[in-house]
N, C-alpha and C positions, 0 to 999 in steps of 0.2 A: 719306695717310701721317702720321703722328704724329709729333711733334719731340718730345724733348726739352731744352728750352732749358739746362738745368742742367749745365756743363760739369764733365764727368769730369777728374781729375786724370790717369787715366792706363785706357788700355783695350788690352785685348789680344783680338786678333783669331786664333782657334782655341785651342782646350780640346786639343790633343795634347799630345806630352813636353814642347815648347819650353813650348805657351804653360800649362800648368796648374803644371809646375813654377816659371815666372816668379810665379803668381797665389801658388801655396802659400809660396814663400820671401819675397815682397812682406808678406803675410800675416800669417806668426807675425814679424814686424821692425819692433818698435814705434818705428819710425823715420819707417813707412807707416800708423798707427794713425789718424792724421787724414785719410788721404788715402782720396778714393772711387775704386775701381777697378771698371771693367766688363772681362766676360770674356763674347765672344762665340764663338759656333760653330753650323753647323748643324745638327749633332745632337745628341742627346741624350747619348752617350758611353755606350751600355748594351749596347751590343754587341764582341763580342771579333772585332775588325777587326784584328789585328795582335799579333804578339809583338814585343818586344825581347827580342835577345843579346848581351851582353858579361863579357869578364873580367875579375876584379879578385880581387886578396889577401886574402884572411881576408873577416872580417863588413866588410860596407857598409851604407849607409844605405837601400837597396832588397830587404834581406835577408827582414826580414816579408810581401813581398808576392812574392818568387823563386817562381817555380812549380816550377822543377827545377832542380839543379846536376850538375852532372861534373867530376869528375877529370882523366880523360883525355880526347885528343883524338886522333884519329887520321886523317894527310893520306895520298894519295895521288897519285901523279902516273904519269905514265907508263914510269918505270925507275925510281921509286924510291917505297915506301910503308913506315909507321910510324904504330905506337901508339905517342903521347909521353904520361908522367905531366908534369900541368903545374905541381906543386904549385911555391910558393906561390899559385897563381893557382887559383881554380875558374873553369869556365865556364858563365855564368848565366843563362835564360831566365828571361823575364816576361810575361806575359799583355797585349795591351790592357785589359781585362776588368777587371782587376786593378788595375792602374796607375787608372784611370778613376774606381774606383767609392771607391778609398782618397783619392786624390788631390781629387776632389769634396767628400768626406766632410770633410775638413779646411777647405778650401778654405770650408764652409757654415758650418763656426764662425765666420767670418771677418765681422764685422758690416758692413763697409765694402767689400767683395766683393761684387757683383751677377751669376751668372751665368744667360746666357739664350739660347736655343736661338733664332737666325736668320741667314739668309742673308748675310753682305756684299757687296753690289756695286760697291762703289768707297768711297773714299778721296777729298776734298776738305781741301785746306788753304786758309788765309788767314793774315797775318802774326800771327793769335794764339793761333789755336786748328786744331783737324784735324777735319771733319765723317767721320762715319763712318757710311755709306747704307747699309741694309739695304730689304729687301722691305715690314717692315713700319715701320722707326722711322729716325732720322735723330739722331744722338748725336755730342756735340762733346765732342772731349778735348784735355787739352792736352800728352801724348804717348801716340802711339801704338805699339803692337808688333805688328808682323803677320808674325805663322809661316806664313803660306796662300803654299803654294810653286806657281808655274806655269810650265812650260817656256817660256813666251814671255818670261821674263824673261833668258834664257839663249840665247834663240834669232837668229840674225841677225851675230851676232861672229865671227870668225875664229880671233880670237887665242889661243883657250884652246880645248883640245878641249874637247868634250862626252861623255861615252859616257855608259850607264847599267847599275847594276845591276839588273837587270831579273828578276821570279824569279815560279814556283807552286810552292805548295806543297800537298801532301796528308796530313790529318793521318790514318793510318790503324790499323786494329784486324787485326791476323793472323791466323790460326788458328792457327798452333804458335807456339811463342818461338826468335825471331829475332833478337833486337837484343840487345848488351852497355848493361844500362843506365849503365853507368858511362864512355862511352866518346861522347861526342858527333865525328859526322865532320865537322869541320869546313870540308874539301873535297876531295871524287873526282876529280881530273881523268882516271881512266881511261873515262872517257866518251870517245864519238866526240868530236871539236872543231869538225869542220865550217866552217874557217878563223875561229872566235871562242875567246875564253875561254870556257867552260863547265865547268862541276862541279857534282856531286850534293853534298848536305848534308840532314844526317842527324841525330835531336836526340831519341831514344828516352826514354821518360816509363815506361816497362815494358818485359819483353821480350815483350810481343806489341803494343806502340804506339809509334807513333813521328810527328815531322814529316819527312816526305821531300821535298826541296823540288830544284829545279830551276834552275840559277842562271846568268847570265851577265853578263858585262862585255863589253858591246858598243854599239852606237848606235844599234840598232835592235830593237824587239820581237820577239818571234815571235808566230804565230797561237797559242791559247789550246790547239791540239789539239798542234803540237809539243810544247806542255811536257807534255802531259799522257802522249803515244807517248815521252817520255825517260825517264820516272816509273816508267812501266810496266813501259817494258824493265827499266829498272833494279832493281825489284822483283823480277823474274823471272829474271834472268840473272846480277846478282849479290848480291843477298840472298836468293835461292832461293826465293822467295813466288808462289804463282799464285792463292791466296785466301786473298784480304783484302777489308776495310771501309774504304773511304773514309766518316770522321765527319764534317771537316770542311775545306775549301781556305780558302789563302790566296794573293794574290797581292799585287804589285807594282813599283814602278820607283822608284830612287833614283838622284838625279844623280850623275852622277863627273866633278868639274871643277875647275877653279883657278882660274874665274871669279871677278872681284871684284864678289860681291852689296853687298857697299858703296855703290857705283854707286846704288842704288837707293834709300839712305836719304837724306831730308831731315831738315830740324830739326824734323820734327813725329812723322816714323815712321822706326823703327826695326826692319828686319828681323831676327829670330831663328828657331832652329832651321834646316830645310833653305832657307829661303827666307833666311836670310843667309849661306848658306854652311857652315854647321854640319856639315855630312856630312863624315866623313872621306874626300876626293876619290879616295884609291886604294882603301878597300875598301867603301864607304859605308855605315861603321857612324855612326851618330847620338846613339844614348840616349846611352851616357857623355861623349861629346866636348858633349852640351848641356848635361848634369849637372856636367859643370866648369865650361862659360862660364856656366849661370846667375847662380851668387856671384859673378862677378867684374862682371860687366852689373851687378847690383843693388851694390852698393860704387862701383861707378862713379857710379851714378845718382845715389847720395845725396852725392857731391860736387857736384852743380850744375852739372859740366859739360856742354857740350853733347854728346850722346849721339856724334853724329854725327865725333867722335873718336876713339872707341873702336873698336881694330884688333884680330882676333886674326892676322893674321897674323904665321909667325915661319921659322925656317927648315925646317922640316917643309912648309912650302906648296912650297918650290923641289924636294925630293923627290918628293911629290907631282904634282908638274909635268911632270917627268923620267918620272916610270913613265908616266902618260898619257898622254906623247907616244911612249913608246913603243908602247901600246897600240893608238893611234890607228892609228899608220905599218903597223905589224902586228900587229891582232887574234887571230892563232893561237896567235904564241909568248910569249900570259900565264901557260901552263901550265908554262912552260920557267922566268918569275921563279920562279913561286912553290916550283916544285920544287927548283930550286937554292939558296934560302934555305932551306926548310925541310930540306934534306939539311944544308947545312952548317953552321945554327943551329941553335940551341936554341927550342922553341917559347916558353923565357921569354925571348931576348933578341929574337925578333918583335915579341910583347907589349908588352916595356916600349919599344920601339921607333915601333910603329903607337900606344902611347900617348902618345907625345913626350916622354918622360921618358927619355930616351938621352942621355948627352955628344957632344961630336962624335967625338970617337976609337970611341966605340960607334957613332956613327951608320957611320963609314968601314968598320965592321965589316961590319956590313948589306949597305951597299952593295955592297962589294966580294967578296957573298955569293953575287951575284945575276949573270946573264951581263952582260959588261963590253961587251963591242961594242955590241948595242944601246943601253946608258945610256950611251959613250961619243960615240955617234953624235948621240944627244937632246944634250946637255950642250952639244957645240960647235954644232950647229944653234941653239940658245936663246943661245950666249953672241956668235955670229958672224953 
């Protein structure tokens, strides 16, 4: 195994959202201009493993690499369905693909930036520096960040649920035109429930392509032929399709929890993105909620303090807590929150809501949007 004795100032462990937007904003910050930064991952980032989706008001700073935008959105629940216009909001897909190859691209102008494709197997500290063990080299920095999320980090506590957002999607090609391209669904709950949350989602790029994905909030997987028999039907019975192209799937799991990934950091490493908590716990959206904390991590950093004081929790975590435990107690009736908010909200006060930019009188809004007995019941179980 090769060393390198040369210790990094600061290395980051995976090239994803968390860790390539930490390298890119480190980067153009001639504050970090002297400083050597390693940026590790096992692959190469050249494949299109994943979309991000989120909303946001007018142009943003991910706008040149947006693969598609919408207007509208349209939920459904079991007594009650709606196309909402969301404006000021669009709602905005992004490519892996995308994000990777622009991200990299920046990231190479960066003379003091080293990124390299290998394995990490652990983590070793000592009172001055952090060894960082791959398959092939062995790399000492003197903070590290590591985005590399693993349910055993989250596994074995009691105190916080766990569920996950768990989902396949299929990106497919029709033969007639089928979809509103202007209309992303952003969830079906007239699906069977099958005692879990589940809902289709729906994310059309033309009217004969779309992403069809399959979604749940639950704590346990399904076999890979479930989601694909949900898909199906659902193509067939309510979007009227019985030939089409599967071009491309995708899958995955994101945590849903109020677990304190904190717990995990020392004074040498530093978790970010899912692996410190970044997911928003009730619907486990990621990209934006890490595109806020990044600025604030790096402003931090360049105060000197030690990292490992840096909280974001605030009062959107005890929200978050609340729906969870409701979820936990009873899995069936998610389709019942969310239909009730969205009947009696506006898709812009959801929005600015799950974005944490509500006052509390807005937040009371919300809440009291939503069925009151179950959240009443979480509320004094957590406070009693």
């Amino acid at each position: 195994m090769q060393k390198d004795s040369t210790p990094y100032d600061y290395i980051i462990i995976g090239a994803g959202a968390a860790g390539l937007m930490l390298a890119e904003t480190m980067g153009k910050d001639t504050f970090f201009q002297d400083k050597s930064i390693l940026l590790l991952d096992k692959g190469a980032k050249k494949t299109n493993d994943r979309t991000w989706c989120f909303w946001e008001k007018g142009a943003g700073c991910f706008d040149d690499i947006v693969h598609k935008t919408w207007n509208h959105i349209y939920f459904a629940g079991q007594q009650f369905s709606q196309k909402f216009p969301i404006a000021p909001y669009s709602y905005k897909m992004l490519r892996g693909i995308d994000f990777y190859t622009t991200y990299l691209n920046r990231i190479s102008s960066c003379s003091n930036i080293t990124f390299r494709q290998e394995n990490v197997s652990i983590i070793k500290e000592d009172s001055s520096t952090a060894t960082v063990v791959t398959e092939k080299s062995e790399y000492k920095g003197k903070q590290v960040f590591n985005s590399i999320f693993d349910y055993q980090m989250i596994a074995g506590q009691k105190k916080y649920p766990v569920l996950q957002q768990h989902f396949l999607g299929w990106f497919v090609k029709t033969a007639r035109p089928i979809f509103d391209i202007d209309q992303a669904t952003y969830m079906d709950f007239s699906v069977p429930q099958k005692g879990n949350t589940r809902f289709m989602y729906v994310l059309p790029f033309s009217k004969t392509e779309a992403l069809v994905e399959y979604t749940l909030f639950s704590e346990d997987l399904l076999s890979e032929d479930e989601y694909e028999v949900a898909i199906e039907h659902y193509l067939e019975h309510k979007l009227k399709s019985t030939d089409f192209e599967i071009m491309e799937t995708e899958k995955g799991s994101i945590p849903m929890t109020c677990y304190d990934f904190s717990e995990h950091n020392t004074l040498k490493t530093y978790h970010i993105g899912t692996a410190g908590g970044w997911a928003k716990p009730s619907t486990g959206y990621t990209f934006m909620s890490t595109s806020k904390k990044i600025p604030v991590l790096v402003e931090f950093l360049k105060t000197g303090k030690p990292l490992i004081n840096l909280s974001f929790k605030n009062r959107f975590w005890y929200y978050d807590l609340l729906f969870l435990d409701v979820l936990k107690k009873n899995n069936a009736i998610g389709f019942e929150v969310f239909e009730a908010l969205f009947k009696n909200r506006t898709p812009q006060q959801v929005f600015k809501f799950l974005d944490e930019e509500t006052n509390f009188w807005e937040d009371l809004g919300n809440i009291w949007g939503s069925p009151k007995i179950p959240f009443t019941k979480a509320l004094l179980k957590r406070l009693f």
